[in-house]
N, C-alpha and C positions, 0 to 999 in steps of 0.2 A: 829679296832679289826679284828682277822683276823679267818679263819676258815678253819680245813681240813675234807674231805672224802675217806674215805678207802672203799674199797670189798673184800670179799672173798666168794669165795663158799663152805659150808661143807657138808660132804657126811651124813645130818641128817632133818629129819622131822623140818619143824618149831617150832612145840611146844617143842621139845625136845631142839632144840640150844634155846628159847626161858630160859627153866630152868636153862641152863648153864649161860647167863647173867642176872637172875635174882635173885638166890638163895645164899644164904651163900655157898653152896658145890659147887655149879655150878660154881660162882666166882673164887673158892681156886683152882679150878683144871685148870684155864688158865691166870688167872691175873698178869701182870706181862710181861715185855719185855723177862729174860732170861729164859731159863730152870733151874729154882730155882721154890721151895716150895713156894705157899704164907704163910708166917709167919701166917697172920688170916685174915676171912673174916665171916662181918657181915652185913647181910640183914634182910629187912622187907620191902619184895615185893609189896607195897601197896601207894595207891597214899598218899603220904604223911609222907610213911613210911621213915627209913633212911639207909645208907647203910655205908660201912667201910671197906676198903680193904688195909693191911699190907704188903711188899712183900722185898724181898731183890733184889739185881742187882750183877753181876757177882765182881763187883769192892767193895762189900762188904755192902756196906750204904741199910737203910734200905731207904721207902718211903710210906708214908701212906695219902689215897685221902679218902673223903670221900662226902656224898652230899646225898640229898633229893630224892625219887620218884617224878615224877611230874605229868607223864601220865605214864597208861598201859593199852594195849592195845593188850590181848592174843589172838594169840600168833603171831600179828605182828610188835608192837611198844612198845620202853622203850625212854622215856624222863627222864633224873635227874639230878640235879644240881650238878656241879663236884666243889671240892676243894682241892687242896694241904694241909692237917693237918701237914706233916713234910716231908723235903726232895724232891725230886719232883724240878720243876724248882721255883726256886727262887722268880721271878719277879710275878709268877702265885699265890703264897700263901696267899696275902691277897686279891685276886680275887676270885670270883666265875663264872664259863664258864658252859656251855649246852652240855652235853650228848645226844647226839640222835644216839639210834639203830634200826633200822629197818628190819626188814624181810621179808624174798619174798620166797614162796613156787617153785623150778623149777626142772625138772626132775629126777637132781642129788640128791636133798637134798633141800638148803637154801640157797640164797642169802643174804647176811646181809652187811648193808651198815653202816658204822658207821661214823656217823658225829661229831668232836668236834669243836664247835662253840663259838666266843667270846674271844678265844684265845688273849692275849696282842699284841703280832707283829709275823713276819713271822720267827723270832730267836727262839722262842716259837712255833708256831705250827711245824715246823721241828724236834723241841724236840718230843713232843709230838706225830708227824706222826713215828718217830723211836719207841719209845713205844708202839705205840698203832699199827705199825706193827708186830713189835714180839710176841707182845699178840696174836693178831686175827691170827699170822700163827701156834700158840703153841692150839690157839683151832681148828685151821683145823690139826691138826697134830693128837690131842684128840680124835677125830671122825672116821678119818684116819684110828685109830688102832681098832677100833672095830669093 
């Protein structure tokens, strides 16, 4: 299994980027590789709660993940269990893989280091480090503007 980590810095308080990856509205407003709407997103921030995020891709297809809370941990840590429901990479969809978001209070704002772990092979976490770059630069962009 294989695993990747991303960073980025955004120019917001912890607890505040903390809402944006936890919340149904927090979700819709950066989930998602392109600059496209998320179709829907659905949370229940709570350990055990579940979560549901719909989104389309420039190339049209839609792609819906969804997965469990596991830890929380305000406003530095998100654990929750990731899955492909439809679309998304192939090989991944009858897998279940580890969500880990982390948080770091620094001068500018927030540190947020996002881990996806358990990944199938390294053709997969590549997918996935593309995605999950265009998100995390679509919510430093979010912040950016405010």
């Amino acid at each position: 299994m294989t695993d990747i980590a991303l960073i980025r810095r955004i120019a917001a308080r912890p607890a505040i980027v903390f809402e944006a990856l936890s919340t149904s509205e927090g979700m819709a407003s950066w989930w998602g590789p392109d600059d496209l709407p998320v179709v829907s997103a659905a949370a229940d921030p709570r350990v055990g709660g579940r979560f549901q995020v719909r989104f389309r891709t420039q190339d049209g297809l839609e792609h819906e993940c969804a997965g469990q809370f596991l830890e929380i941990v305000r406003p530095e840590r998100i654990v929750m269990s990731w899955q492909w429901t439809s679309g998304g990479v192939p090989e991944e969809r009858e897998r279940i893989s580890r969500l880990e978001l982390h948080l770091r209070a620094i001068e500018t704002g927030t540190e947020l280091v996002l881990i996806h772990a358990a990944l199938r092979d390294e053709v997969s976490a590549r997918s996935h480090e593309g995605g999950w770059g265009g998100a995390l630069d679509k919510l430093v962009r979010t912040f950016a503007a405010t």
